[in-house]
C-alpha positions in Angstrom: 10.2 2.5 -61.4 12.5 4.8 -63.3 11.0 7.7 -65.8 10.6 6.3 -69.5 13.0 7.9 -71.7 11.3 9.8 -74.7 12.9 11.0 -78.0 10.9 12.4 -80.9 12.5 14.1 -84.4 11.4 14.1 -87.8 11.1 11.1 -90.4 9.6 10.3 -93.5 7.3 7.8 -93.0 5.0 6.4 -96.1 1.7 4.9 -95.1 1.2 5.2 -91.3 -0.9 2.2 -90.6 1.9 -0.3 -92.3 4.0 0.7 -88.7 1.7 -0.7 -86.9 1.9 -4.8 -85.2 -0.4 -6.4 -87.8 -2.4 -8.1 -84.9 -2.4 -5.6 -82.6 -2.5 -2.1 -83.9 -2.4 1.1 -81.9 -3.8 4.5 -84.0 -6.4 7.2 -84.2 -6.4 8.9 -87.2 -8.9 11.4 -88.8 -8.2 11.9 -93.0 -4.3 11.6 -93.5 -3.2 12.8 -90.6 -2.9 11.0 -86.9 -0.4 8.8 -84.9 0.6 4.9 -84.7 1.8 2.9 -82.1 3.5 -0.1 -81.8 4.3 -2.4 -79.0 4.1 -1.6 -75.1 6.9 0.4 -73.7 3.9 0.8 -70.3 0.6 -0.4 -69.7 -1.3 0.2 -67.0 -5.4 -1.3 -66.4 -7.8 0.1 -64.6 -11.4 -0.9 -63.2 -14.4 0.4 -61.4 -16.1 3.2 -60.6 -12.8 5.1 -60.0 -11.2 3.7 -63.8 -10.5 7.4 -64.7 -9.6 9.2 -61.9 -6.9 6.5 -61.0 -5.8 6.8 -64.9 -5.4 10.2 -64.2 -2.9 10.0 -61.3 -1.3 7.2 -62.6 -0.9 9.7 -65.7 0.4 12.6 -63.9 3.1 10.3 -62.0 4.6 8.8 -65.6 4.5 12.4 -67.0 6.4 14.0 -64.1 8.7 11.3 -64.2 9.3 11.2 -68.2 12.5 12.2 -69.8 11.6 14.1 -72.8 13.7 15.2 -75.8 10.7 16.5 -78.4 12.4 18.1 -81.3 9.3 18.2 -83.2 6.5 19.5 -81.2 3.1 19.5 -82.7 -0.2 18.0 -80.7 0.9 13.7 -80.9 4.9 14.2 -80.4 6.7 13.4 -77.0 5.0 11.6 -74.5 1.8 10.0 -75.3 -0.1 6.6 -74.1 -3.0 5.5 -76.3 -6.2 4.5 -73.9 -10.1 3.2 -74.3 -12.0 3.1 -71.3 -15.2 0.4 -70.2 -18.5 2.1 -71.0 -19.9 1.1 -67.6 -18.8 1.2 -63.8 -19.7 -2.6 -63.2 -18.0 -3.9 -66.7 -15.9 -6.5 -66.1 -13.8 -4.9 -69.1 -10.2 -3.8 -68.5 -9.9 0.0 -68.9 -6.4 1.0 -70.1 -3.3 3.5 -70.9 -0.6 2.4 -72.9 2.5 4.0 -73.9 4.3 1.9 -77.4 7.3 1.5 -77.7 7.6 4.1 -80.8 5.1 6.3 -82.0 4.9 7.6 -85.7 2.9 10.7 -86.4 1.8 13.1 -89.2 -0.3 16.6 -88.7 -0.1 18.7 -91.6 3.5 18.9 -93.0 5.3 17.5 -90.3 5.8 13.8 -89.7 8.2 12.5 -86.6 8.8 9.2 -84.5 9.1 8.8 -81.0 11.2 6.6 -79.3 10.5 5.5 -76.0 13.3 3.4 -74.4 16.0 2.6 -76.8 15.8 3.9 -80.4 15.1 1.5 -83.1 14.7 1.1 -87.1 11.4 1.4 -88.4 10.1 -1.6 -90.2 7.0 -1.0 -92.1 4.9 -4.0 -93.7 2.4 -4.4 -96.2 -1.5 -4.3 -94.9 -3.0 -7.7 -95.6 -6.6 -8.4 -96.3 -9.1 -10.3 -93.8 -12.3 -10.8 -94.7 -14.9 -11.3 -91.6 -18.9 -11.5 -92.1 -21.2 -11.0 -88.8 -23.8 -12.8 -87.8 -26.7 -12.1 -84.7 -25.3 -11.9 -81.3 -27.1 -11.8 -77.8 -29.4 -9.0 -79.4 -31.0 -10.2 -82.8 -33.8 -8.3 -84.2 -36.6 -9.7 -82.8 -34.9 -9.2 -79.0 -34.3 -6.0 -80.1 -37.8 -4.5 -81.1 -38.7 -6.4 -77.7 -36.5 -4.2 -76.4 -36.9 -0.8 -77.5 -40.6 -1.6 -76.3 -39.6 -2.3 -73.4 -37.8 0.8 -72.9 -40.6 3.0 -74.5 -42.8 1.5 -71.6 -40.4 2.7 -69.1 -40.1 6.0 -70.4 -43.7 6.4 -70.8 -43.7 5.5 -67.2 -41.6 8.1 -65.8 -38.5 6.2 -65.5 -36.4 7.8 -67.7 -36.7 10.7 -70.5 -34.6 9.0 -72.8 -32.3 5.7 -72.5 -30.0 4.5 -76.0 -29.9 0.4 -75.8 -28.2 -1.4 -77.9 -27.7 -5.3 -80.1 -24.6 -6.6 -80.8 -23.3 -9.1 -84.1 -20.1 -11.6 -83.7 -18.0 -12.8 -85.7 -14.4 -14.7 -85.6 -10.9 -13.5 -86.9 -8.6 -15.6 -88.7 -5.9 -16.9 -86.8 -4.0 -14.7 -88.7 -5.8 -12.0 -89.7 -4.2 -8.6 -90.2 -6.3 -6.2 -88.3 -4.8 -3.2 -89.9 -6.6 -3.9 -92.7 -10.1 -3.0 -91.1 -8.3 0.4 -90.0 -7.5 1.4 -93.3 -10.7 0.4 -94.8 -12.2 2.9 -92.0 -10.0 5.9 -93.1 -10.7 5.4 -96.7 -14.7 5.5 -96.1 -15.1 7.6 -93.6 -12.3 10.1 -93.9 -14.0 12.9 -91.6 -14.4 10.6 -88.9 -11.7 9.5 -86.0 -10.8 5.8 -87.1 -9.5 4.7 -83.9 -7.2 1.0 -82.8 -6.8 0.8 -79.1 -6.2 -2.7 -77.7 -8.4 -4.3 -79.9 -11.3 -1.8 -79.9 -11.5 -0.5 -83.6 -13.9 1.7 -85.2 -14.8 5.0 -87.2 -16.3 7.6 -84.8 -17.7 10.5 -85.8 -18.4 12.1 -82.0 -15.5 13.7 -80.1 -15.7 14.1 -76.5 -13.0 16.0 -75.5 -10.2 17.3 -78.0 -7.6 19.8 -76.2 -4.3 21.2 -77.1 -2.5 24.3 -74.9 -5.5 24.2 -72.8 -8.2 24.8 -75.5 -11.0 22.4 -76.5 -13.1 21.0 -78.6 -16.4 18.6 -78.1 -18.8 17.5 -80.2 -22.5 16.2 -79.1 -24.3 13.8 -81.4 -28.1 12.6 -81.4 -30.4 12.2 -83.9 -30.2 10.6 -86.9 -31.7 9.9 -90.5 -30.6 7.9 -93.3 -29.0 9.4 -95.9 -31.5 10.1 -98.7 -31.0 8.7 -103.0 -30.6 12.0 -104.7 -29.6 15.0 -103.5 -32.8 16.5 -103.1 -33.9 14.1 -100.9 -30.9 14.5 -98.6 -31.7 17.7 -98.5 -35.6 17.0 -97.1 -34.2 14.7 -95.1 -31.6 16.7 -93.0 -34.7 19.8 -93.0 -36.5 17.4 -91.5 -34.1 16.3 -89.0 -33.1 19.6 -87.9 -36.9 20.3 -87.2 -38.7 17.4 -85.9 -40.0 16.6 -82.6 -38.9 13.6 -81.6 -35.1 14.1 -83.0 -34.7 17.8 -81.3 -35.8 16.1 -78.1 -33.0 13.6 -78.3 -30.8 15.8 -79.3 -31.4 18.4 -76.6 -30.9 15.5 -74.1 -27.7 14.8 -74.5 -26.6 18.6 -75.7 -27.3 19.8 -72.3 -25.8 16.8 -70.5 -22.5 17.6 -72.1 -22.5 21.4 -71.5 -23.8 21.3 -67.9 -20.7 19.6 -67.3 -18.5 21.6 -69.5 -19.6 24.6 -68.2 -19.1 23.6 -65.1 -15.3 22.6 -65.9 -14.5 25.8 -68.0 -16.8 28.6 -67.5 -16.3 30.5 -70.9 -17.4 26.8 -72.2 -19.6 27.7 -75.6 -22.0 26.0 -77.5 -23.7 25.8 -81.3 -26.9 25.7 -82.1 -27.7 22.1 -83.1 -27.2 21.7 -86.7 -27.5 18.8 -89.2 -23.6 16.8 -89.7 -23.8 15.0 -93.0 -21.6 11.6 -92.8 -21.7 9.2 -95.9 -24.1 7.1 -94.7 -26.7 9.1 -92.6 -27.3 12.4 -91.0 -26.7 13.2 -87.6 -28.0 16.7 -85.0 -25.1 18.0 -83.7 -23.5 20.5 -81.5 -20.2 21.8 -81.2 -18.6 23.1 -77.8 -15.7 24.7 -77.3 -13.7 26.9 -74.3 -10.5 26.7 -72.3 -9.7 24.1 -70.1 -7.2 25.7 -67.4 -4.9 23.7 -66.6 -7.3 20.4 -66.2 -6.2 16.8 -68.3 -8.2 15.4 -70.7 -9.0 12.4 -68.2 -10.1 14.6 -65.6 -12.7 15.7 -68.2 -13.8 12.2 -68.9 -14.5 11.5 -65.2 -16.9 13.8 -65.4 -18.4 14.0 -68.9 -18.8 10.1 -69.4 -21.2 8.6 -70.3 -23.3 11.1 -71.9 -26.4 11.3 -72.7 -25.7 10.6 -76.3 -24.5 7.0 -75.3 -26.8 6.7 -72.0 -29.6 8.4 -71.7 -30.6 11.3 -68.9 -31.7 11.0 -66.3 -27.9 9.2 -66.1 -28.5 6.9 -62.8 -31.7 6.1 -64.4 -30.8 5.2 -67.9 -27.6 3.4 -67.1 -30.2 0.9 -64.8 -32.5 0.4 -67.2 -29.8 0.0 -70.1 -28.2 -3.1 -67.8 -31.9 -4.3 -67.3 -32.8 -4.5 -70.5 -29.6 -5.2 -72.7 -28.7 -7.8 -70.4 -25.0 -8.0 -71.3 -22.1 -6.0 -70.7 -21.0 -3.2 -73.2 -17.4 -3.8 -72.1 -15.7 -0.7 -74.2 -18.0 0.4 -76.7 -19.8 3.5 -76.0 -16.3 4.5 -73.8 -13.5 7.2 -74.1 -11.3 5.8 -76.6 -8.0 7.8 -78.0 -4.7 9.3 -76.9 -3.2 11.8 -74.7 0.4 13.7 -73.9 2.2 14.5 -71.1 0.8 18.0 -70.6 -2.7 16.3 -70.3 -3.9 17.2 -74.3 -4.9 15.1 -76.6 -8.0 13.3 -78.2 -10.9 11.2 -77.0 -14.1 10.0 -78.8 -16.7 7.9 -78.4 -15.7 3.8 -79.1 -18.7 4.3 -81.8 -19.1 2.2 -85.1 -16.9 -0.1 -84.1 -16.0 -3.9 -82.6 -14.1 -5.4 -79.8 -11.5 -7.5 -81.3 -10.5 -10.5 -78.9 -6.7 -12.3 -77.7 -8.7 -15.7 -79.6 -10.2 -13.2 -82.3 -13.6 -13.5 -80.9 -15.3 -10.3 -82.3 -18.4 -8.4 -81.1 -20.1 -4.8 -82.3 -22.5 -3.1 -80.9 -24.9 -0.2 -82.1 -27.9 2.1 -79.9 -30.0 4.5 -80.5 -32.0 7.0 -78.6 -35.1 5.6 -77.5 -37.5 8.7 -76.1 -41.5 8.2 -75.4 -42.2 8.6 -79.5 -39.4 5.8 -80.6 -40.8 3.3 -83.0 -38.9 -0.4 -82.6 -38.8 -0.9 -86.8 -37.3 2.6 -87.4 -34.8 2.2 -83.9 -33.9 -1.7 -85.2 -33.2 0.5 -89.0 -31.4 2.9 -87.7 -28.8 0.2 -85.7 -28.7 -1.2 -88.8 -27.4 1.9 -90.5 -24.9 2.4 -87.3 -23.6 -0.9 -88.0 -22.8 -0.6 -91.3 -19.7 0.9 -90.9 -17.5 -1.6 -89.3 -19.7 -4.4 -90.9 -18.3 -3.4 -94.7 -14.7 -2.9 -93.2 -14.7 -6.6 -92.3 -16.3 -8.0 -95.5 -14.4 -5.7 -97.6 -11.8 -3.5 -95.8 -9.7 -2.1 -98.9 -12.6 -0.8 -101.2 
Protein backbone atom coordinates (compact mmCIF):
# COMPACT_ATOMS: atom_id res chain seq x y z
CA UNK A 1 0.00 0.00 0.00
CA UNK A 2 1.61 3.29 -0.87
CA UNK A 3 2.45 6.04 2.08
CA UNK A 4 -0.64 8.52 2.67
CA UNK A 5 0.27 11.85 1.46
CA UNK A 6 -0.09 14.56 4.34
CA UNK A 7 -0.28 18.44 4.01
CA UNK A 8 -1.01 20.69 6.87
CA UNK A 9 -0.96 24.86 6.77
CA UNK A 10 -2.85 27.41 8.43
CA UNK A 11 -6.70 28.43 7.97
CA UNK A 12 -9.32 30.15 9.61
CA UNK A 13 -11.73 27.94 10.56
CA UNK A 14 -14.95 29.27 12.71
CA UNK A 15 -16.64 26.67 14.96
CA UNK A 16 -14.63 23.35 14.80
CA UNK A 17 -17.32 20.83 15.38
CA UNK A 18 -19.52 22.36 12.21
CA UNK A 19 -16.39 20.43 10.00
CA UNK A 20 -17.27 17.45 11.21
CA UNK A 21 -19.84 14.54 9.08
CA UNK A 22 -23.01 15.28 11.06
CA UNK A 23 -23.47 11.45 11.63
CA UNK A 24 -20.31 10.44 12.16
CA UNK A 25 -18.03 12.91 13.85
CA UNK A 26 -14.40 12.51 14.60
CA UNK A 27 -12.95 15.10 17.58
CA UNK A 28 -11.44 15.52 21.06
CA UNK A 29 -11.46 18.69 22.28
CA UNK A 30 -10.89 20.16 25.87
CA UNK A 31 -12.32 24.17 26.18
CA UNK A 32 -11.82 25.85 22.66
CA UNK A 33 -9.13 24.22 21.60
CA UNK A 34 -8.74 20.49 19.96
CA UNK A 35 -8.92 18.79 16.42
CA UNK A 36 -11.79 17.46 13.98
CA UNK A 37 -11.87 14.82 11.58
CA UNK A 38 -13.86 14.00 8.83
CA UNK A 39 -14.17 10.99 6.65
CA UNK A 40 -11.62 7.90 6.47
CA UNK A 41 -8.57 8.51 4.42
CA UNK A 42 -7.39 4.71 6.65
CA UNK A 43 -8.87 2.54 9.06
CA UNK A 44 -7.53 -0.17 10.49
CA UNK A 45 -9.56 -2.71 13.49
CA UNK A 46 -8.12 -4.50 15.87
CA UNK A 47 -9.24 -7.30 18.45
CA UNK A 48 -8.05 -9.42 21.28
CA UNK A 49 -5.71 -9.56 23.77
CA UNK A 50 -3.10 -8.19 21.44
CA UNK A 51 -5.65 -4.97 20.23
CA UNK A 52 -2.89 -2.47 21.15
CA UNK A 53 0.28 -3.91 20.55
CA UNK A 54 -0.83 -4.76 16.85
CA UNK A 55 -2.20 -0.95 16.76
CA UNK A 56 1.04 -0.07 17.58
CA UNK A 57 2.98 -1.75 14.63
CA UNK A 58 0.39 -1.13 12.41
CA UNK A 59 1.10 2.61 13.56
CA UNK A 60 4.71 2.68 13.21
CA UNK A 61 4.40 1.11 9.58
CA UNK A 62 1.79 4.09 8.22
CA UNK A 63 4.04 6.62 10.02
CA UNK A 64 7.32 5.49 8.40
CA UNK A 65 5.64 5.34 5.30
CA UNK A 66 3.71 8.83 5.48
CA UNK A 67 4.64 11.71 3.28
CA UNK A 68 4.49 14.70 5.40
CA UNK A 69 4.53 18.39 4.51
CA UNK A 70 3.55 20.16 8.19
CA UNK A 71 3.88 23.79 7.81
CA UNK A 72 2.25 24.40 11.00
CA UNK A 73 3.62 22.22 13.69
CA UNK A 74 1.98 22.30 17.01
CA UNK A 75 0.83 18.86 18.99
CA UNK A 76 -2.54 17.74 16.41
CA UNK A 77 -0.88 18.89 12.87
CA UNK A 78 0.59 16.31 10.35
CA UNK A 79 -0.16 12.88 10.70
CA UNK A 80 -2.63 11.87 13.10
CA UNK A 81 -5.40 8.80 13.22
CA UNK A 82 -8.15 9.23 15.82
CA UNK A 83 -8.59 5.72 17.88
CA UNK A 84 -10.90 4.14 20.94
CA UNK A 85 -9.98 0.90 22.07
CA UNK A 86 -12.54 -2.21 23.73
CA UNK A 87 -12.35 -1.94 27.47
CA UNK A 88 -11.94 -5.77 27.73
CA UNK A 89 -9.72 -8.58 26.04
CA UNK A 90 -12.76 -10.89 25.31
CA UNK A 91 -15.15 -7.83 23.88
CA UNK A 92 -16.48 -8.64 20.91
CA UNK A 93 -16.02 -4.72 20.14
CA UNK A 94 -13.90 -3.50 17.24
CA UNK A 95 -10.91 -1.63 18.50
CA UNK A 96 -9.76 1.01 16.02
CA UNK A 97 -7.26 3.81 14.31
CA UNK A 98 -8.41 6.00 11.81
CA UNK A 99 -6.74 8.51 9.88
CA UNK A 100 -9.80 11.34 8.05
CA UNK A 101 -9.53 12.47 5.30
CA UNK A 102 -8.81 16.24 6.64
CA UNK A 103 -8.19 17.28 9.97
CA UNK A 104 -8.95 20.85 11.36
CA UNK A 105 -7.24 21.89 14.47
CA UNK A 106 -6.90 24.92 16.89
CA UNK A 107 -4.29 25.12 20.13
CA UNK A 108 -3.86 28.46 21.25
CA UNK A 109 -3.42 30.97 18.37
CA UNK A 110 -2.83 28.73 15.69
CA UNK A 111 -5.50 27.02 13.68
CA UNK A 112 -4.44 24.66 10.44
CA UNK A 113 -6.07 21.81 8.24
CA UNK A 114 -4.56 18.79 7.12
CA UNK A 115 -5.06 17.20 4.00
CA UNK A 116 -4.55 13.67 3.65
CA UNK A 117 -4.74 12.48 0.00
CA UNK A 118 -5.83 15.14 -2.34
CA UNK A 119 -6.64 18.70 -0.93
CA UNK A 120 -10.10 19.82 -0.71
CA UNK A 121 -12.55 22.85 0.23
CA UNK A 122 -13.72 22.94 3.57
CA UNK A 123 -17.47 22.91 3.86
CA UNK A 124 -18.70 23.60 7.26
CA UNK A 125 -22.53 23.13 8.35
CA UNK A 126 -24.72 24.17 10.92
CA UNK A 127 -24.99 21.75 14.20
CA UNK A 128 -28.53 20.50 14.40
CA UNK A 129 -30.44 19.63 17.43
CA UNK A 130 -31.40 15.84 18.46
CA UNK A 131 -33.09 15.28 21.35
CA UNK A 132 -32.67 11.61 22.94
CA UNK A 133 -34.10 10.57 26.51
CA UNK A 134 -32.68 7.13 28.15
CA UNK A 135 -34.41 4.59 29.65
CA UNK A 136 -33.10 1.28 31.96
CA UNK A 137 -30.83 -1.00 30.10
CA UNK A 138 -29.55 -4.66 31.11
CA UNK A 139 -28.51 -2.96 34.55
CA UNK A 140 -31.66 -1.09 36.16
CA UNK A 141 -31.44 -0.09 39.73
CA UNK A 142 -32.62 -2.81 41.42
CA UNK A 143 -29.93 -5.30 39.36
CA UNK A 144 -27.70 -2.92 40.27
CA UNK A 145 -27.85 -2.72 44.24
CA UNK A 146 -27.92 -6.64 43.68
CA UNK A 147 -24.92 -6.08 42.31
CA UNK A 148 -22.72 -3.96 44.24
CA UNK A 149 -23.72 -6.64 47.03
CA UNK A 150 -22.65 -8.97 45.23
CA UNK A 151 -19.38 -7.61 44.79
CA UNK A 152 -19.06 -6.34 48.45
CA UNK A 153 -19.42 -10.18 49.27
CA UNK A 154 -16.62 -10.97 47.13
CA UNK A 155 -14.43 -8.53 48.37
CA UNK A 156 -15.17 -9.26 51.84
CA UNK A 157 -14.20 -12.66 50.87
CA UNK A 158 -10.78 -12.10 49.67
CA UNK A 159 -11.48 -12.00 46.04
CA UNK A 160 -10.65 -8.81 45.19
CA UNK A 161 -9.72 -5.37 47.20
CA UNK A 162 -11.68 -3.37 45.05
CA UNK A 163 -13.72 -4.10 41.66
CA UNK A 164 -15.78 -0.80 39.70
CA UNK A 165 -19.04 -2.50 37.99
CA UNK A 166 -21.15 -0.89 36.19
CA UNK A 167 -25.36 -0.32 34.63
CA UNK A 168 -26.05 0.85 31.47
CA UNK A 169 -29.31 3.10 29.93
CA UNK A 170 -30.42 2.90 25.94
CA UNK A 171 -31.89 4.89 23.96
CA UNK A 172 -32.46 5.35 20.02
CA UNK A 173 -31.17 8.14 17.57
CA UNK A 174 -33.19 9.60 15.01
CA UNK A 175 -32.67 8.39 11.66
CA UNK A 176 -31.34 11.51 11.23
CA UNK A 177 -29.93 12.85 14.06
CA UNK A 178 -27.03 15.18 14.08
CA UNK A 179 -24.64 13.73 16.50
CA UNK A 180 -22.51 16.85 16.62
CA UNK A 181 -24.91 18.31 18.49
CA UNK A 182 -24.26 16.07 21.76
CA UNK A 183 -20.43 17.09 21.28
CA UNK A 184 -21.03 20.54 21.56
CA UNK A 185 -23.44 20.35 24.31
CA UNK A 186 -20.33 18.45 26.06
CA UNK A 187 -17.84 21.25 25.45
CA UNK A 188 -20.20 23.86 26.58
CA UNK A 189 -20.83 22.07 30.18
CA UNK A 190 -17.96 20.67 30.83
CA UNK A 191 -15.35 22.79 29.38
CA UNK A 192 -12.33 21.36 31.57
CA UNK A 193 -13.03 17.97 30.52
CA UNK A 194 -11.78 16.10 27.06
CA UNK A 195 -15.19 15.81 25.02
CA UNK A 196 -14.15 13.15 22.80
CA UNK A 197 -16.17 11.53 19.10
CA UNK A 198 -14.40 8.44 17.96
CA UNK A 199 -16.49 6.13 15.77
CA UNK A 200 -19.49 6.60 17.54
CA UNK A 201 -18.09 6.55 21.20
CA UNK A 202 -18.92 10.19 22.59
CA UNK A 203 -18.46 11.60 25.87
CA UNK A 204 -16.92 14.29 28.36
CA UNK A 205 -13.91 12.68 30.24
CA UNK A 206 -12.38 14.24 32.85
CA UNK A 207 -9.37 11.35 33.41
CA UNK A 208 -6.39 11.30 31.03
CA UNK A 209 -4.39 8.35 30.69
CA UNK A 210 -1.53 9.19 28.81
CA UNK A 211 -0.98 12.88 27.24
CA UNK A 212 2.65 13.14 25.59
CA UNK A 213 4.23 15.60 23.30
CA UNK A 214 8.33 15.64 22.50
CA UNK A 215 8.45 12.74 24.71
CA UNK A 216 6.97 14.30 27.95
CA UNK A 217 3.83 13.24 29.72
CA UNK A 218 1.02 13.74 31.44
CA UNK A 219 -1.53 11.26 33.41
CA UNK A 220 -4.12 11.82 35.53
CA UNK A 221 -5.65 9.05 38.07
CA UNK A 222 -9.20 9.42 39.25
CA UNK A 223 -11.24 7.65 42.21
CA UNK A 224 -13.36 8.78 44.60
CA UNK A 225 -16.08 10.82 44.38
CA UNK A 226 -18.87 13.11 46.15
CA UNK A 227 -21.57 15.12 44.84
CA UNK A 228 -21.15 18.42 44.56
CA UNK A 229 -22.66 20.26 47.52
CA UNK A 230 -25.73 23.48 47.40
CA UNK A 231 -23.75 26.34 48.62
CA UNK A 232 -20.35 26.90 48.64
CA UNK A 233 -19.71 26.01 52.01
CA UNK A 234 -20.97 22.78 51.66
CA UNK A 235 -18.75 22.06 48.74
CA UNK A 236 -16.22 22.98 50.70
CA UNK A 237 -17.13 20.15 53.69
CA UNK A 238 -17.71 17.98 51.07
CA UNK A 239 -14.37 17.90 49.10
CA UNK A 240 -12.55 18.07 53.12
CA UNK A 241 -14.28 15.20 53.58
CA UNK A 242 -13.32 13.50 50.47
CA UNK A 243 -9.82 14.22 50.73
CA UNK A 244 -9.90 12.51 54.23
CA UNK A 245 -12.12 9.69 54.47
CA UNK A 246 -11.52 6.06 54.67
CA UNK A 247 -13.21 4.44 52.40
CA UNK A 248 -12.59 7.15 49.42
CA UNK A 249 -8.51 7.26 50.14
CA UNK A 250 -8.61 3.55 49.87
CA UNK A 251 -10.15 3.71 46.44
CA UNK A 252 -8.26 6.14 45.51
CA UNK A 253 -4.87 4.63 46.53
CA UNK A 254 -5.90 1.59 44.44
CA UNK A 255 -5.86 2.84 41.38
CA UNK A 256 -3.04 5.69 42.11
CA UNK A 257 -0.53 3.02 42.57
CA UNK A 258 -1.82 0.77 39.71
CA UNK A 259 -1.03 3.62 37.39
CA UNK A 260 2.40 4.59 38.69
CA UNK A 261 3.80 1.04 39.17
CA UNK A 262 3.45 0.95 35.63
CA UNK A 263 4.63 4.35 34.80
CA UNK A 264 7.47 4.03 36.74
CA UNK A 265 8.21 1.20 35.34
CA UNK A 266 8.01 2.80 31.66
CA UNK A 267 9.87 6.14 32.58
CA UNK A 268 11.84 5.99 35.58
CA UNK A 269 11.87 9.76 36.57
CA UNK A 270 7.88 9.07 36.39
CA UNK A 271 6.40 11.56 39.37
CA UNK A 272 3.45 11.66 41.16
CA UNK A 273 0.97 14.24 43.38
CA UNK A 274 -0.30 13.84 46.36
CA UNK A 275 -4.01 12.89 45.90
CA UNK A 276 -5.95 16.01 45.92
CA UNK A 277 -9.63 16.92 45.57
CA UNK A 278 -10.61 17.89 41.38
CA UNK A 279 -13.78 19.99 41.48
CA UNK A 280 -15.92 19.28 38.10
CA UNK A 281 -19.48 20.88 37.87
CA UNK A 282 -21.21 18.23 38.94
CA UNK A 283 -19.18 16.29 41.68
CA UNK A 284 -15.84 16.05 43.28
CA UNK A 285 -13.43 13.66 42.37
CA UNK A 286 -9.54 12.35 44.44
CA UNK A 287 -7.02 12.77 42.05
CA UNK A 288 -3.51 12.44 41.13
CA UNK A 289 -1.40 13.76 38.66
CA UNK A 290 1.80 11.96 37.07
CA UNK A 291 4.08 13.20 34.99
CA UNK A 292 7.86 12.21 33.44
CA UNK A 293 9.53 11.59 30.12
CA UNK A 294 8.66 8.89 27.94
CA UNK A 295 11.92 8.15 25.79
CA UNK A 296 11.28 7.47 22.78
CA UNK A 297 8.13 4.98 23.61
CA UNK A 298 4.35 5.80 21.62
CA UNK A 299 1.55 6.56 23.31
CA UNK A 300 -0.01 3.00 22.40
CA UNK A 301 2.82 1.24 23.74
CA UNK A 302 1.80 2.99 27.05
CA UNK A 303 -1.73 1.88 26.79
CA UNK A 304 -0.68 -1.82 26.49
CA UNK A 305 0.51 -1.66 29.59
CA UNK A 306 -1.48 0.92 31.66
CA UNK A 307 -4.98 -0.28 30.56
CA UNK A 308 -7.36 -0.99 32.31
CA UNK A 309 -6.55 0.69 35.50
CA UNK A 310 -7.59 0.28 38.52
CA UNK A 311 -9.78 3.40 38.28
CA UNK A 312 -11.97 1.50 35.67
CA UNK A 313 -11.17 -2.18 36.93
CA UNK A 314 -10.31 -2.80 40.07
CA UNK A 315 -6.85 -4.36 41.62
CA UNK A 316 -6.04 -7.12 41.99
CA UNK A 317 -6.47 -6.67 37.83
CA UNK A 318 -7.00 -10.56 36.85
CA UNK A 319 -9.26 -10.63 39.70
CA UNK A 320 -11.43 -7.64 39.20
CA UNK A 321 -11.73 -8.01 35.49
CA UNK A 322 -13.39 -11.76 36.43
CA UNK A 323 -15.51 -10.78 38.74
CA UNK A 324 -16.65 -7.56 36.71
CA UNK A 325 -17.66 -10.14 33.57
CA UNK A 326 -19.43 -12.31 36.41
CA UNK A 327 -21.33 -10.00 37.76
CA UNK A 328 -22.19 -7.29 35.01
CA UNK A 329 -22.95 -9.86 32.71
CA UNK A 330 -22.63 -7.91 29.52
CA UNK A 331 -19.93 -6.62 27.51
CA UNK A 332 -18.57 -3.07 28.12
CA UNK A 333 -17.55 -3.01 24.41
CA UNK A 334 -15.61 0.57 24.51
CA UNK A 335 -16.46 2.40 27.46
CA UNK A 336 -14.04 2.37 30.14
CA UNK A 337 -11.19 2.08 26.95
CA UNK A 338 -8.36 4.40 25.57
CA UNK A 339 -10.18 6.76 23.54
CA UNK A 340 -8.34 9.87 21.60
CA UNK A 341 -5.73 10.58 19.00
CA UNK A 342 -2.11 10.28 18.15
CA UNK A 343 0.74 11.57 15.55
CA UNK A 344 3.24 10.19 13.71
CA UNK A 345 6.08 10.61 16.25
CA UNK A 346 3.84 8.47 18.63
CA UNK A 347 2.35 11.79 20.88
CA UNK A 348 -0.76 12.59 21.36
CA UNK A 349 -3.84 12.19 23.72
CA UNK A 350 -5.75 9.32 25.36
CA UNK A 351 -8.47 9.24 28.12
CA UNK A 352 -10.70 7.18 29.47
CA UNK A 353 -14.19 6.56 27.16
CA UNK A 354 -15.88 7.98 30.52
CA UNK A 355 -19.33 9.89 30.71
CA UNK A 356 -20.24 8.87 27.70
CA UNK A 357 -22.46 6.45 25.05
CA UNK A 358 -21.83 4.11 22.24
CA UNK A 359 -23.63 5.46 19.33
CA UNK A 360 -24.67 2.56 16.89
CA UNK A 361 -24.63 2.20 12.52
CA UNK A 362 -28.85 1.76 13.32
CA UNK A 363 -28.49 4.59 16.17
CA UNK A 364 -29.00 2.05 18.86
CA UNK A 365 -27.44 3.93 21.91
CA UNK A 366 -26.10 2.57 25.25
CA UNK A 367 -24.08 4.36 28.37
CA UNK A 368 -22.60 3.06 30.93
CA UNK A 369 -21.34 4.33 34.50
CA UNK A 370 -19.13 2.31 37.60
CA UNK A 371 -18.03 3.05 40.54
CA UNK A 372 -15.49 1.74 42.99
CA UNK A 373 -16.90 -0.86 45.04
CA UNK A 374 -14.28 -1.60 48.14
CA UNK A 375 -15.37 -3.80 51.44
CA UNK A 376 -17.24 -0.47 52.94
CA UNK A 377 -19.40 0.36 49.59
CA UNK A 378 -23.01 0.94 50.33
CA UNK A 379 -25.44 -0.21 47.06
CA UNK A 380 -27.82 3.28 47.58
CA UNK A 381 -24.85 5.62 47.72
CA UNK A 382 -22.83 3.38 44.69
CA UNK A 383 -26.52 3.26 42.60
CA UNK A 384 -26.30 7.58 43.52
CA UNK A 385 -23.19 8.06 42.61
CA UNK A 386 -23.79 6.20 38.86
CA UNK A 387 -26.50 8.29 38.78
CA UNK A 388 -24.35 11.44 39.09
CA UNK A 389 -21.76 9.80 36.46
CA UNK A 390 -24.47 9.52 34.12
CA UNK A 391 -25.67 12.81 34.13
CA UNK A 392 -23.41 14.06 31.82
CA UNK A 393 -24.14 12.47 28.62
CA UNK A 394 -27.83 12.01 29.77
CA UNK A 395 -28.53 16.10 29.64
CA UNK A 396 -26.44 16.29 26.35
CA UNK A 397 -29.09 14.03 24.67
CA UNK A 398 -32.23 15.66 26.18
CA UNK A 399 -30.83 19.08 25.82
CA UNK A 400 -27.47 19.29 23.99
CA UNK A 401 -27.30 23.18 23.21
CA UNK A 402 -28.02 24.64 26.70
Amino acid sequence: MPGLRVRSERAELGRLLEHADPRAPLAVRRGADGIVGRGEALRLEFHGPSRFTDAADAWRRVARDAEVDDAVRVPGTGLIAFGAFAFDDASAATSVLIVPRVVVGRRGDDEWVTWIGEHGRLHPTAVDEVRVELRDGAIDAARYRAVVAEATERIRAGEAEKVVVARDRVGQLPEDGDVRSVAVGLVQRYPDAVTYAVDGLIGASPETLIAAHHGAFFSRVLAGTAARGATPARDAEIAEALASGDKDLREHRFAADSAIEVLQELAPDARASEPFPLLLPNLWHLATDITGTLGGRSTLDVLARLHPTAAVAGTPRAASLRLIRELEGVDRGRYAGPVGWIDGDGGGEWVIALRGADIAPDGAIRAFAGAGIVAGSDPDAELAETGVKLRPITDALADPLP
